[in-house]
PDB file of N, H, CA, C and O in Angstrom:
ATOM      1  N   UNK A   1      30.126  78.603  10.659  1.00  0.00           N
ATOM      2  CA  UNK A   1      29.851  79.277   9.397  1.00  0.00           C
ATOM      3  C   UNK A   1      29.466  80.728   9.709  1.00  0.00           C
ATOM      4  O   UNK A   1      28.448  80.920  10.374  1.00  0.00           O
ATOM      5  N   UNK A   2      30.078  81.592   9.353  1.00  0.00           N
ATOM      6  H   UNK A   2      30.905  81.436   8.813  1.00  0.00           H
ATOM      7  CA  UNK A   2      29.735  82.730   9.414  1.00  0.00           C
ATOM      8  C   UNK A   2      28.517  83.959   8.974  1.00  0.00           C
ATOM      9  O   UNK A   2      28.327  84.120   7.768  1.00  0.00           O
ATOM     10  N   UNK A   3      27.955  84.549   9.663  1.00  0.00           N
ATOM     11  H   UNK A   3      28.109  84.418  10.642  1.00  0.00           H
ATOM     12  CA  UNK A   3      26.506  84.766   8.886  1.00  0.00           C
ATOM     13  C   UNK A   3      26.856  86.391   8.156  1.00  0.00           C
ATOM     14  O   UNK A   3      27.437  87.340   8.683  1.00  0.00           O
ATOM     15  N   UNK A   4      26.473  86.319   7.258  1.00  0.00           N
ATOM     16  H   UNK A   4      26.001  85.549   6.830  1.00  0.00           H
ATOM     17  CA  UNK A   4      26.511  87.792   6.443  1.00  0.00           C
ATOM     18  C   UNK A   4      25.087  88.222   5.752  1.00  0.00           C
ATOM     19  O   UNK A   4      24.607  87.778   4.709  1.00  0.00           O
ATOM     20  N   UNK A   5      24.794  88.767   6.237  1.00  0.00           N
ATOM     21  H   UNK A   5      25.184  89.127   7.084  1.00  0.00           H
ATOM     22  CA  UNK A   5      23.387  89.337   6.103  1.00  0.00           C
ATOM     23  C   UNK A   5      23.312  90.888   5.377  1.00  0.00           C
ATOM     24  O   UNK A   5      22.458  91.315   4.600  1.00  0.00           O
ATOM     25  N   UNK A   6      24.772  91.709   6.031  1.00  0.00           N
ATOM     26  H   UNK A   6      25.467  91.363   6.662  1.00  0.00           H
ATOM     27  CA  UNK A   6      24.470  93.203   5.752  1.00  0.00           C
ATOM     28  C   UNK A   6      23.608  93.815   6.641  1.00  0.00           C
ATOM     29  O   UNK A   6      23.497  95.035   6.520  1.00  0.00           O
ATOM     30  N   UNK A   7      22.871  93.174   7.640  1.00  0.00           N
ATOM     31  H   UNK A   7      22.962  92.183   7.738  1.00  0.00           H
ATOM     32  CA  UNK A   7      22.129  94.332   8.416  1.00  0.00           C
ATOM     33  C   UNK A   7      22.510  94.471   9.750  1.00  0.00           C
ATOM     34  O   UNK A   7      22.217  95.565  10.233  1.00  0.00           O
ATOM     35  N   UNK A   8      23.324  93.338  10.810  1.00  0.00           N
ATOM     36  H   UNK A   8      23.561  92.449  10.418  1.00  0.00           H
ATOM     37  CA  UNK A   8      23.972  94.011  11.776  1.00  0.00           C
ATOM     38  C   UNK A   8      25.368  93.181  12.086  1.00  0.00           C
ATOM     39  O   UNK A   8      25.807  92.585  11.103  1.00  0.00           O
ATOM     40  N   UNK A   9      26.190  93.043  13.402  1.00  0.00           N
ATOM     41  H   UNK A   9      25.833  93.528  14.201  1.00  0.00           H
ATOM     42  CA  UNK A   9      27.173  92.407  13.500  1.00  0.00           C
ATOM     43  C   UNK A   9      26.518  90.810  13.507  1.00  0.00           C
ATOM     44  O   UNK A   9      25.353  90.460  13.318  1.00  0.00           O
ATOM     45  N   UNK A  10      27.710  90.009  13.796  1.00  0.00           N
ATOM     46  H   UNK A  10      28.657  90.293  13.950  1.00  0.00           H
ATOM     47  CA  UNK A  10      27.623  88.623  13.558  1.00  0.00           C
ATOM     48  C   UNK A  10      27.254  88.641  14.962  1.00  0.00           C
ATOM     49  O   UNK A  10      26.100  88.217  15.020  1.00  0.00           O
ATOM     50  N   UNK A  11      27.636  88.899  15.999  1.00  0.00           N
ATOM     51  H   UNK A  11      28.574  89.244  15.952  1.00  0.00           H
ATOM     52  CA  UNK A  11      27.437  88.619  17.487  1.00  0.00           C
ATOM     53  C   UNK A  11      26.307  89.209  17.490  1.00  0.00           C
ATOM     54  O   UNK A  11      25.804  88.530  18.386  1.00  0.00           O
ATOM     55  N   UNK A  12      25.630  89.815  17.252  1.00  0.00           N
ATOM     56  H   UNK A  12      26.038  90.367  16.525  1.00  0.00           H
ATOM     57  CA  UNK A  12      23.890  90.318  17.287  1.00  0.00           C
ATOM     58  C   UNK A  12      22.903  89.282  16.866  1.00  0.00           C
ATOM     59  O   UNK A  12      21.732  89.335  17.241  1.00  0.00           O
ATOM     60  N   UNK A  13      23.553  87.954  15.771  1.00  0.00           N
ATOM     61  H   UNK A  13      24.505  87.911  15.466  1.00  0.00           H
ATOM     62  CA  UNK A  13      22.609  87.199  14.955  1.00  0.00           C
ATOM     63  C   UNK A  13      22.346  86.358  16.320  1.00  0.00           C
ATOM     64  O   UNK A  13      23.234  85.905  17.042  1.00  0.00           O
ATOM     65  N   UNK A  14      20.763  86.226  16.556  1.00  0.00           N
ATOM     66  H   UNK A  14      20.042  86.594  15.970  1.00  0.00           H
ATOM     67  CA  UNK A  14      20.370  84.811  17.463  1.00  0.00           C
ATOM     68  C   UNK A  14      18.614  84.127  16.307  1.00  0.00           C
ATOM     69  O   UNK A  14      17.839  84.677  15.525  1.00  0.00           O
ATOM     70  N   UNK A  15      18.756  82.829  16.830  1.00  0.00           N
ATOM     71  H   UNK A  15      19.386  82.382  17.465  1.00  0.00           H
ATOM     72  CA  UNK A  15      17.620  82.637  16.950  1.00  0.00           C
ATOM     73  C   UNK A  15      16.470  82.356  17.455  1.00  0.00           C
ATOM     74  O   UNK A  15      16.556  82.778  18.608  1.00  0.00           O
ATOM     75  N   UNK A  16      14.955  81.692  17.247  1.00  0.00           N
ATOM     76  H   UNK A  16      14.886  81.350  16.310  1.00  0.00           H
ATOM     77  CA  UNK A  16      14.293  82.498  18.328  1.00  0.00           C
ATOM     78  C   UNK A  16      12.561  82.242  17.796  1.00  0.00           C
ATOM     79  O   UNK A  16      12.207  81.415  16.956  1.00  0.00           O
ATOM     80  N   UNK A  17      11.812  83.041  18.425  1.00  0.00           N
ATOM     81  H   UNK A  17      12.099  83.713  19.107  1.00  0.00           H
ATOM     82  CA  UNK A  17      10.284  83.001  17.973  1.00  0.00           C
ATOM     83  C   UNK A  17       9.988  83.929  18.111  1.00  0.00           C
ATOM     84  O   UNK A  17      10.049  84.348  19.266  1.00  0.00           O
ATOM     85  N   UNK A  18       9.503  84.807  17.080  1.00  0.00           N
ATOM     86  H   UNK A  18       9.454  84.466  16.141  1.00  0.00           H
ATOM     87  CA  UNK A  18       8.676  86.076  17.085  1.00  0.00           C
ATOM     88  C   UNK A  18       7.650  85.881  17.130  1.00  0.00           C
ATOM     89  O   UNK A  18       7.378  85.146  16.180  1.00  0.00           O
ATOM     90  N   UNK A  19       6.511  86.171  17.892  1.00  0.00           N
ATOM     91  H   UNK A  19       6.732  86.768  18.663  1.00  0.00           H
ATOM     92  CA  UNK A  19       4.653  86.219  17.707  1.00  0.00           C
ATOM     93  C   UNK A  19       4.540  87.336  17.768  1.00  0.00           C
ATOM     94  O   UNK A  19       5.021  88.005  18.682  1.00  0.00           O
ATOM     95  N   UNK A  20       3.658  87.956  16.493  1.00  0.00           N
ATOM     96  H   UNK A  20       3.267  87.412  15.750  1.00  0.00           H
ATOM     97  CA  UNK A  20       3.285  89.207  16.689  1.00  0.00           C
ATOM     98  C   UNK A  20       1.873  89.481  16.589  1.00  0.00           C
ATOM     99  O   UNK A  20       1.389  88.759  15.718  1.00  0.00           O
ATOM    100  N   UNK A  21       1.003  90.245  17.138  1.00  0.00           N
ATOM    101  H   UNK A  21       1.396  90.832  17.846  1.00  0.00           H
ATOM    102  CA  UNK A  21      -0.238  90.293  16.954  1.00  0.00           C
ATOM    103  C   UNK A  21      -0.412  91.312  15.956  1.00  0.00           C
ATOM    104  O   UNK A  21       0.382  92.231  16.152  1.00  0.00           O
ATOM    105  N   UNK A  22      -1.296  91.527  14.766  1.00  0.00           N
ATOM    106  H   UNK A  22      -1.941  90.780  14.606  1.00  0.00           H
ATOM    107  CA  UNK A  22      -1.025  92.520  13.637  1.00  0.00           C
ATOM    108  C   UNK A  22      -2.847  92.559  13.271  1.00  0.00           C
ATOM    109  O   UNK A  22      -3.687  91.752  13.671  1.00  0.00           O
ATOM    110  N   UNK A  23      -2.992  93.383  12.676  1.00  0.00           N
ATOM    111  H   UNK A  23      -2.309  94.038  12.351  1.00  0.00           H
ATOM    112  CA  UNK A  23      -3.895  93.805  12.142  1.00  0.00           C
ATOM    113  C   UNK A  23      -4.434  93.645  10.192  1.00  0.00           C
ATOM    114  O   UNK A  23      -4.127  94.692   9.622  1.00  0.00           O
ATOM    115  N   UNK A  24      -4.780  93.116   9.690  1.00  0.00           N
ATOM    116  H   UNK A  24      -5.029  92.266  10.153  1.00  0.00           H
ATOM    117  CA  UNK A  24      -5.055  92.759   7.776  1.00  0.00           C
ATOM    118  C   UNK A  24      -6.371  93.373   7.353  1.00  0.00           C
ATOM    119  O   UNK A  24      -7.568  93.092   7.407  1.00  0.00           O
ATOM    120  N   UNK A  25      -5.567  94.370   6.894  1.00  0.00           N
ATOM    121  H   UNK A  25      -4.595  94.599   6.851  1.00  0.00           H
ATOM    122  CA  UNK A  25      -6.588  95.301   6.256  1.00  0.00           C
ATOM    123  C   UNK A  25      -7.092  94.987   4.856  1.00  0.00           C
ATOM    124  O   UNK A  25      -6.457  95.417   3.893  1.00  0.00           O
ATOM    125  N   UNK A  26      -8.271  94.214   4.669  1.00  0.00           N
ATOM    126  H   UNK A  26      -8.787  93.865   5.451  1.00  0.00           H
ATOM    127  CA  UNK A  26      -9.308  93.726   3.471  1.00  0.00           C
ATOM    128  C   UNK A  26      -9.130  94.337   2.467  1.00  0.00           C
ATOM    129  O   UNK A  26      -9.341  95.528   2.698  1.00  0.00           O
ATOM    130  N   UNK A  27      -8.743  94.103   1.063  1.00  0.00           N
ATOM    131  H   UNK A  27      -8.572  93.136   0.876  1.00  0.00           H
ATOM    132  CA  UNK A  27      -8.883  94.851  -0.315  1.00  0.00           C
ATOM    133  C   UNK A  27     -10.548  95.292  -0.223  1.00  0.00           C
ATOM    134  O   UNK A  27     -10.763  96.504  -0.255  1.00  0.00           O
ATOM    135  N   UNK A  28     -11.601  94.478  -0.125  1.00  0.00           N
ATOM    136  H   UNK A  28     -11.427  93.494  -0.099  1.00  0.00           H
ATOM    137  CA  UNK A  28     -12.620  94.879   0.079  1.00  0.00           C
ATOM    138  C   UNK A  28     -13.220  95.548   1.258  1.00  0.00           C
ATOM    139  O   UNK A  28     -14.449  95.499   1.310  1.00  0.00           O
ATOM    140  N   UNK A  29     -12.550  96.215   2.296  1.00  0.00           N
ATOM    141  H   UNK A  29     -11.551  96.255   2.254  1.00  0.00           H
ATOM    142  CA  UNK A  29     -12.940  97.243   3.309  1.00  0.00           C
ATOM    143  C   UNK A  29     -12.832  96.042   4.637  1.00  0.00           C
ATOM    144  O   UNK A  29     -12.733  94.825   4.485  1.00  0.00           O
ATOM    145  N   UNK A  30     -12.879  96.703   5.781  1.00  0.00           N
ATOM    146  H   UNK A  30     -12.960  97.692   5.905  1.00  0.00           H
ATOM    147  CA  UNK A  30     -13.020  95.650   6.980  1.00  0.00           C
ATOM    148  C   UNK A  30     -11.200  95.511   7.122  1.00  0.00           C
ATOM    149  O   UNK A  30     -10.326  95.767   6.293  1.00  0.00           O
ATOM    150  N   UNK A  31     -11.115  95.029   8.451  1.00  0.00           N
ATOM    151  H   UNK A  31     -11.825  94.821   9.125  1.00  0.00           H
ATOM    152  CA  UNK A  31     -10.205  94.431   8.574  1.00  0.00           C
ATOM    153  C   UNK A  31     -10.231  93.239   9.864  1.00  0.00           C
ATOM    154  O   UNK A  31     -11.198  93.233  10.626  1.00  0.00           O
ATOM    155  N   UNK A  32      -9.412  92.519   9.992  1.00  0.00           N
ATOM    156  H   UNK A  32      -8.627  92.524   9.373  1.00  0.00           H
ATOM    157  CA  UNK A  32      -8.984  91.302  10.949  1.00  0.00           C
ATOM    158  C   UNK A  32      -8.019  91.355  11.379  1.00  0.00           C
ATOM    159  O   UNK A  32      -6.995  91.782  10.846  1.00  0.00           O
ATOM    160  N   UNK A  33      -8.162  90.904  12.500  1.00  0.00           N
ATOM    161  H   UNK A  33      -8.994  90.557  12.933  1.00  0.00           H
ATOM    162  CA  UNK A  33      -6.754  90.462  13.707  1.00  0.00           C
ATOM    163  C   UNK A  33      -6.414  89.534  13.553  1.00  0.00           C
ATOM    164  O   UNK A  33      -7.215  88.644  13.269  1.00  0.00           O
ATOM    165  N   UNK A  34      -4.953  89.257  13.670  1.00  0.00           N
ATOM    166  H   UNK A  34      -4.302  89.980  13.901  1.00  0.00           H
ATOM    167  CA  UNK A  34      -4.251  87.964  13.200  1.00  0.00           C
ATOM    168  C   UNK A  34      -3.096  87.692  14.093  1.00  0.00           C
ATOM    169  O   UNK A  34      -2.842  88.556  14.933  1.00  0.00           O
ATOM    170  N   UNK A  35      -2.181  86.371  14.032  1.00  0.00           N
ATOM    171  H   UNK A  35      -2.387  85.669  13.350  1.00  0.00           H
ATOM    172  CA  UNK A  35      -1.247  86.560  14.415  1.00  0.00           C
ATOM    173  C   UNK A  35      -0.344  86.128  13.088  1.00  0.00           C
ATOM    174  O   UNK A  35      -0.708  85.448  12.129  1.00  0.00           O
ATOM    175  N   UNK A  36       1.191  86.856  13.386  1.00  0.00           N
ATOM    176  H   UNK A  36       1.486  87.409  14.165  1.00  0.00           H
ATOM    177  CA  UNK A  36       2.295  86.311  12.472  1.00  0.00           C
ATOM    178  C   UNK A  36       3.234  85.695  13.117  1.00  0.00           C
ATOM    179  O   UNK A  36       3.801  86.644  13.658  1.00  0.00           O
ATOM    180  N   UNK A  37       3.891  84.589  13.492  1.00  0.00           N
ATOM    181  H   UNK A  37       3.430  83.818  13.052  1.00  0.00           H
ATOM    182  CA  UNK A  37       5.109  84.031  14.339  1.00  0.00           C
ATOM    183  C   UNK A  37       5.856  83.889  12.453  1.00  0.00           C
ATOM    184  O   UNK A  37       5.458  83.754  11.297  1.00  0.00           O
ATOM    185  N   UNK A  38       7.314  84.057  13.345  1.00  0.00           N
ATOM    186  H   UNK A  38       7.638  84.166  14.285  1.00  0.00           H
ATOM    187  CA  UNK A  38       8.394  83.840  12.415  1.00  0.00           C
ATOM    188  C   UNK A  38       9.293  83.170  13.351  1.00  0.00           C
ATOM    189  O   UNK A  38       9.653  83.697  14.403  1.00  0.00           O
ATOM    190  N   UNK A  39       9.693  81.885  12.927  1.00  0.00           N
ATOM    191  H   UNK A  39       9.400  81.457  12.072  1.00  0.00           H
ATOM    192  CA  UNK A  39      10.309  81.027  13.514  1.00  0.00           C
ATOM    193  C   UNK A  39      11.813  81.108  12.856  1.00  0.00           C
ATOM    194  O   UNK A  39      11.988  81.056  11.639  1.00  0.00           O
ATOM    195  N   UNK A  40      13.369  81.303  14.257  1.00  0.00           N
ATOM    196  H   UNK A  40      13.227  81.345  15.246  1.00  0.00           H
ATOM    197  CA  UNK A  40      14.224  81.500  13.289  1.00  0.00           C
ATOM    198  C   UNK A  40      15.022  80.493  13.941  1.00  0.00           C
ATOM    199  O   UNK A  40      14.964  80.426  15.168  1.00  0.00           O
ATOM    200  N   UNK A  41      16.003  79.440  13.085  1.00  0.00           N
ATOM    201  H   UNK A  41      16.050  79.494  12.088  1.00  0.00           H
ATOM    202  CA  UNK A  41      16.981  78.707  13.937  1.00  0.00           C
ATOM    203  C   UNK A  41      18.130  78.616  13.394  1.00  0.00           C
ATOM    204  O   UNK A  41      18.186  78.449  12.176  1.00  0.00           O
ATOM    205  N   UNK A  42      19.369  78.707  14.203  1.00  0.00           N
ATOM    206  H   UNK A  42      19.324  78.843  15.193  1.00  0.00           H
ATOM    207  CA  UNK A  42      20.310  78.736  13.795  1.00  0.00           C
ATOM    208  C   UNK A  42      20.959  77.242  14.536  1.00  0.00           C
ATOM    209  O   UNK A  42      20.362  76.478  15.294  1.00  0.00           O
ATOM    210  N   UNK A  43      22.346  77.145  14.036  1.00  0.00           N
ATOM    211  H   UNK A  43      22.832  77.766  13.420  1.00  0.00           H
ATOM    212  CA  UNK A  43      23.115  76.024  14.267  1.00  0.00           C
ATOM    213  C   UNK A  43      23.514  76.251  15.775  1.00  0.00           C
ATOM    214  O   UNK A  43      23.853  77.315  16.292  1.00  0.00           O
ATOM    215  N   UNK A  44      23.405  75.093  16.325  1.00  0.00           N
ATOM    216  H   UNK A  44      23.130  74.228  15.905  1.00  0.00           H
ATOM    217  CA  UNK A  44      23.711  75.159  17.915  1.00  0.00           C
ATOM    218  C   UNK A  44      22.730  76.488  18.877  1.00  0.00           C
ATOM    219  O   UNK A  44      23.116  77.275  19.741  1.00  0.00           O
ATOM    220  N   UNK A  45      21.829  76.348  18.468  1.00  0.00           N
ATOM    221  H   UNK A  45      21.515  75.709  17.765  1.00  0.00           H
ATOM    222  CA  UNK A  45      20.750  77.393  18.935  1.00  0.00           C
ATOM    223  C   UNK A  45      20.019  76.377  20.120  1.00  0.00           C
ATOM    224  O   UNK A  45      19.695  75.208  19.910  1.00  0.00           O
ATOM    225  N   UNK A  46      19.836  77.142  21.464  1.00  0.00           N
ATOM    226  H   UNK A  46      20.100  78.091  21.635  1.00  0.00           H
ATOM    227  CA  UNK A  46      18.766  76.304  22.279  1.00  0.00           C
ATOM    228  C   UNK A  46      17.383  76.255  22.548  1.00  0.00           C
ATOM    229  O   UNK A  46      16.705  75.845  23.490  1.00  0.00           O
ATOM    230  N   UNK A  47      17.089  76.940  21.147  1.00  0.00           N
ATOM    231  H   UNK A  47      17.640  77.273  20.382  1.00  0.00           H
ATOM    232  CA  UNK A  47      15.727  76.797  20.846  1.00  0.00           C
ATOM    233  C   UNK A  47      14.889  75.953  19.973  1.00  0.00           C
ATOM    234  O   UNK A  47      14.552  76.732  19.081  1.00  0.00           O
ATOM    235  N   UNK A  48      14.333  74.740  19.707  1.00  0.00           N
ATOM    236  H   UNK A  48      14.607  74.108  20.432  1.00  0.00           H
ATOM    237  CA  UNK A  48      14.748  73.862  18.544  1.00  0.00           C
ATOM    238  C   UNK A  48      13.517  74.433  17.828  1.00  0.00           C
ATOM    239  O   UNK A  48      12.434  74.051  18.270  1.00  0.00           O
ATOM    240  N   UNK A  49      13.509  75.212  16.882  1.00  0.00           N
ATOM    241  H   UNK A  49      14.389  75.523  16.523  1.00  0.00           H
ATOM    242  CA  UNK A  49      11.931  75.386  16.083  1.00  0.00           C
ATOM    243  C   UNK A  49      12.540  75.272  14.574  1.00  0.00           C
ATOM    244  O   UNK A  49      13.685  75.420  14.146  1.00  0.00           O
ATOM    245  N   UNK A  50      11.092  74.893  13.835  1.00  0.00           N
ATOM    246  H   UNK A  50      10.162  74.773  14.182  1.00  0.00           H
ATOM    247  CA  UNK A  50      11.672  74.766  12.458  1.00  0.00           C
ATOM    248  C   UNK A  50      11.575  76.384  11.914  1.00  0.00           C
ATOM    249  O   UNK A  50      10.863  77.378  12.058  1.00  0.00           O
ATOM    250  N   UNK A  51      12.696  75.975  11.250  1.00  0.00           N
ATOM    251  H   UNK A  51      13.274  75.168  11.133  1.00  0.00           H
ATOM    252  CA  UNK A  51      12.711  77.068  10.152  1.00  0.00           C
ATOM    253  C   UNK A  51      11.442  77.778   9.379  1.00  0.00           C
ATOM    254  O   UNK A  51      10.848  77.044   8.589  1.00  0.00           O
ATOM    255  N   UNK A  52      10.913  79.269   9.537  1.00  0.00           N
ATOM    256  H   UNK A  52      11.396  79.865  10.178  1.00  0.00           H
ATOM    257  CA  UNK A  52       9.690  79.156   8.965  1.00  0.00           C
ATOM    258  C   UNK A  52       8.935  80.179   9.446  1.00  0.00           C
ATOM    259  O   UNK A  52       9.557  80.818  10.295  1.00  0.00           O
ATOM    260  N   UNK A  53       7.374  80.756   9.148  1.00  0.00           N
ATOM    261  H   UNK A  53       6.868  80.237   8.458  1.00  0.00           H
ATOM    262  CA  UNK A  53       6.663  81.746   9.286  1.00  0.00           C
ATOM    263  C   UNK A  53       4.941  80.897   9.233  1.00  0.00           C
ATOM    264  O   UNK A  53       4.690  79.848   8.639  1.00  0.00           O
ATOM    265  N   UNK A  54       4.267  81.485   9.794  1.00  0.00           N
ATOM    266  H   UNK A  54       4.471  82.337  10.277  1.00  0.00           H
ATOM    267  CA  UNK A  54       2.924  80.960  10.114  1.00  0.00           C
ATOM    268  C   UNK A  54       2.158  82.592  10.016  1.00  0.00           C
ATOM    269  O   UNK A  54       2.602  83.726  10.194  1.00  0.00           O
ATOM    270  N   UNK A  55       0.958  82.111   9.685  1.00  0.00           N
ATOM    271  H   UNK A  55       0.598  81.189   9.541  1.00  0.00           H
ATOM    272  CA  UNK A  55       0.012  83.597   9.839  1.00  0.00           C
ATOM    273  C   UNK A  55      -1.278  82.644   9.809  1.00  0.00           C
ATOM    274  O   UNK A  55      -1.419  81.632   9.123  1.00  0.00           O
ATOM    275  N   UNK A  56      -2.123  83.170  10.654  1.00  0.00           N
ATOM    276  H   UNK A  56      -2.008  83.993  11.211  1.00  0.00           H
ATOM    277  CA  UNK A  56      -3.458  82.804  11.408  1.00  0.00           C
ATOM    278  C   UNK A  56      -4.068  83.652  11.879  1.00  0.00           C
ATOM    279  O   UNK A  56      -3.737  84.282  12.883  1.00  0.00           O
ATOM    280  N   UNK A  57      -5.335  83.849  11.050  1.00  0.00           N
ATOM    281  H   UNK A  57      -5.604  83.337  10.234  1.00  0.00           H
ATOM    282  CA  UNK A  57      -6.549  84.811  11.162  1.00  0.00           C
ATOM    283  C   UNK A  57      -7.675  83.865  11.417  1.00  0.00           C
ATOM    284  O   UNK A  57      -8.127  82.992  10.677  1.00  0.00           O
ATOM    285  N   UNK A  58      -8.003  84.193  12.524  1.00  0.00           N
ATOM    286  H   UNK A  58      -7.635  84.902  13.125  1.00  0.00           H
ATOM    287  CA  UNK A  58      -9.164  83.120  12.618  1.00  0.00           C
ATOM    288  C   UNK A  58      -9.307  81.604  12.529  1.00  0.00           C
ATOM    289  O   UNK A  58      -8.631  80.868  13.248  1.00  0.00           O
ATOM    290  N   UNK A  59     -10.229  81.119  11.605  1.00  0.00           N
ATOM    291  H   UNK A  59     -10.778  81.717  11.021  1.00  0.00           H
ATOM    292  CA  UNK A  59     -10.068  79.892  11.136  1.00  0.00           C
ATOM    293  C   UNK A  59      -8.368  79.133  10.288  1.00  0.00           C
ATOM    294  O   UNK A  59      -7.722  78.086  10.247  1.00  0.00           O
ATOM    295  N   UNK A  60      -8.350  80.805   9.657  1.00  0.00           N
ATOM    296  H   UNK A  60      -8.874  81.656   9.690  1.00  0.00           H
ATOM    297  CA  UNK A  60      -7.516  80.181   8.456  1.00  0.00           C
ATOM    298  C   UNK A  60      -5.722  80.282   9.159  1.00  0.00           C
ATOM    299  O   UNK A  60      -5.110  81.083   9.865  1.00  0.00           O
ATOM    300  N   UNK A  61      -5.493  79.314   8.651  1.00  0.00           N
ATOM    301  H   UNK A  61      -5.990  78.663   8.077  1.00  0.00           H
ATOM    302  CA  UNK A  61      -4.005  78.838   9.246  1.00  0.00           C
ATOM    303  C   UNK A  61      -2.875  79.326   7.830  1.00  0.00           C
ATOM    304  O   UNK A  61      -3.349  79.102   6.716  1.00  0.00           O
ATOM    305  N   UNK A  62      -1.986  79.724   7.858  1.00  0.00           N
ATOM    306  H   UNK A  62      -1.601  79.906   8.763  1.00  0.00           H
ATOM    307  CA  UNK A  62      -1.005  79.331   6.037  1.00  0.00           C
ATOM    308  C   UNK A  62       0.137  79.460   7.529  1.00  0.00           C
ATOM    309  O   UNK A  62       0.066  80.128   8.561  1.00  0.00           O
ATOM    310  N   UNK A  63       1.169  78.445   6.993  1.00  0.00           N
ATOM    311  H   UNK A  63       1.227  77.902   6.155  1.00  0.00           H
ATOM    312  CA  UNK A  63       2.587  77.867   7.077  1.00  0.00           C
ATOM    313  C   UNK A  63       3.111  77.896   6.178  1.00  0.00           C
ATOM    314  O   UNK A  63       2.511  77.536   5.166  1.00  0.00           O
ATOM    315  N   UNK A  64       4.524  78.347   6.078  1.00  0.00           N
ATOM    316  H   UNK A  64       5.012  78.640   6.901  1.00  0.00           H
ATOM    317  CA  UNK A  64       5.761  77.985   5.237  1.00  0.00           C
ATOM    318  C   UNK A  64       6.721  77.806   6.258  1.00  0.00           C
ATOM    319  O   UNK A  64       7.194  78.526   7.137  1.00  0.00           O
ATOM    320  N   UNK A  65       6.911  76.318   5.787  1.00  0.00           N
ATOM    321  H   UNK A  65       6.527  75.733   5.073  1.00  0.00           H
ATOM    322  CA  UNK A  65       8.573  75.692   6.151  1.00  0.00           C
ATOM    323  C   UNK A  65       9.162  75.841   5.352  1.00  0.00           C
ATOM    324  O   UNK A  65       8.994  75.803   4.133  1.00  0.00           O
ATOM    325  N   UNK A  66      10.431  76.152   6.378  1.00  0.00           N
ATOM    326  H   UNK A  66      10.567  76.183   7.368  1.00  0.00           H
ATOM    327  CA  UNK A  66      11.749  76.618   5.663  1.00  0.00           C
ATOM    328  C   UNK A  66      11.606  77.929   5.274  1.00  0.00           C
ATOM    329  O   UNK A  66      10.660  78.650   5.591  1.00  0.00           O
ATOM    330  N   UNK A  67      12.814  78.330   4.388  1.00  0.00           N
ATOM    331  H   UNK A  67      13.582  77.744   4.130  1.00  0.00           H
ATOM    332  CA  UNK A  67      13.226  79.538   4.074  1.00  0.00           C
ATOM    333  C   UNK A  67      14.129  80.149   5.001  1.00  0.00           C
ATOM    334  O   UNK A  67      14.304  79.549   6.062  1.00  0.00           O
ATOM    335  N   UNK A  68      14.825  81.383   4.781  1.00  0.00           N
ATOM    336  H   UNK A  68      14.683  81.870   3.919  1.00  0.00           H
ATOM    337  CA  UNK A  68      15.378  81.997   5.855  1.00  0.00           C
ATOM    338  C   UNK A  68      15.400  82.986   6.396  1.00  0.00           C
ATOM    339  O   UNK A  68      15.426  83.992   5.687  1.00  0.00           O
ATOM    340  N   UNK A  69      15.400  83.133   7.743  1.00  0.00           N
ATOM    341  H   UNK A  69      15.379  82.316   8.319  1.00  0.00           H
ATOM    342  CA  UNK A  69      15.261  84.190   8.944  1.00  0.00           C
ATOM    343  C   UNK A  69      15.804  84.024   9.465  1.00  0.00           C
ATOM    344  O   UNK A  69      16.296  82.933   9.755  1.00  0.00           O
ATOM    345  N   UNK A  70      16.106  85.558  10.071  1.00  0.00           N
ATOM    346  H   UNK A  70      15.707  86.444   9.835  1.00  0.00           H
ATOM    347  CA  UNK A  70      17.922  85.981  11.070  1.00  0.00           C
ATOM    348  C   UNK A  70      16.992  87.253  11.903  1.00  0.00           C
ATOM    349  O   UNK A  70      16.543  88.205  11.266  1.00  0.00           O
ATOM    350  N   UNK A  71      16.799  87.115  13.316  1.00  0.00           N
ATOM    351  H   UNK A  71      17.164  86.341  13.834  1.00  0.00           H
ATOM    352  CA  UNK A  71      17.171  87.851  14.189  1.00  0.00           C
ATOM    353  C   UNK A  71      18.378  88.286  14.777  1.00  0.00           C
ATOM    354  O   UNK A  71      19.256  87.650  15.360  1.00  0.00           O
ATOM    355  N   UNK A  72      18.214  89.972  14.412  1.00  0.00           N
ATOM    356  H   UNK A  72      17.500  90.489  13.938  1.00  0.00           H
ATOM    357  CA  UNK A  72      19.822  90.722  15.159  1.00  0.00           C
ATOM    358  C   UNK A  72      18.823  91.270  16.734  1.00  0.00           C
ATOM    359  O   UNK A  72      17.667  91.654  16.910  1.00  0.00           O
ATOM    360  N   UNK A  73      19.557  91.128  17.286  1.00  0.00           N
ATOM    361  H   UNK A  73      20.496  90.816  17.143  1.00  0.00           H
ATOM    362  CA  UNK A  73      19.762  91.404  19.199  1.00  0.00           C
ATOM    363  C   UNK A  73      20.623  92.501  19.530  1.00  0.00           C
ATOM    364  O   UNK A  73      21.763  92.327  19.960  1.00  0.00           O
ATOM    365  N   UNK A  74      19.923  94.028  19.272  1.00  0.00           N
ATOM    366  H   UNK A  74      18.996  94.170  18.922  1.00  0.00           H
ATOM    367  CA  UNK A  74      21.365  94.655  19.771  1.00  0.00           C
ATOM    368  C   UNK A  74      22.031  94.486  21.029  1.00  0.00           C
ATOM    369  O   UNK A  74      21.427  94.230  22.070  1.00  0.00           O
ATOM    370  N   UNK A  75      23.439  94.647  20.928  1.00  0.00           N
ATOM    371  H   UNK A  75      23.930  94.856  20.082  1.00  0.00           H
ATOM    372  CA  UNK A  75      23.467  94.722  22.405  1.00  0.00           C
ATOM    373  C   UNK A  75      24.336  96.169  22.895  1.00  0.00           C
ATOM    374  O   UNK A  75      24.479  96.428  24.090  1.00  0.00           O
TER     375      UNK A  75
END
């Protein structure tokens, strides 16, 4: 199946695990360190993760499964 996204070639699309360490700046002042992983999988990929995004500050955990994400790889 062919992927069309609009943002790079088809041979650039992989999937994969992003962890990023980020910073959440408080509506009420202050901020926290967090992490964001974005989990991306494609068909016949040798990475098996579910589909999906996580963010974790501290205690607090939020997950969403599913949805969709496409890493492009230039090359």
């Amino acid at each position: 199946m062919p992927i069309a996204d609009g943002i790079g070639a088809v041979s650039e699309a992989s999937a994969g695990v992003l962890t990023m360490a980020i910073r959440i700046f408080r509506a009420i002042g202050g901020f926290s360190e967090a992490t964001l992983t974005v989990n991306c999988h494609l068909p016949g990929a040798t990475v098996d993760v579910d589909e999906g995004i996580e963010l974790s500050v501290g205690a607090f955990n939020a997950k969403q499964n599913g949805g969709v994400t496409l890493f492009h790889v230039q090359k």
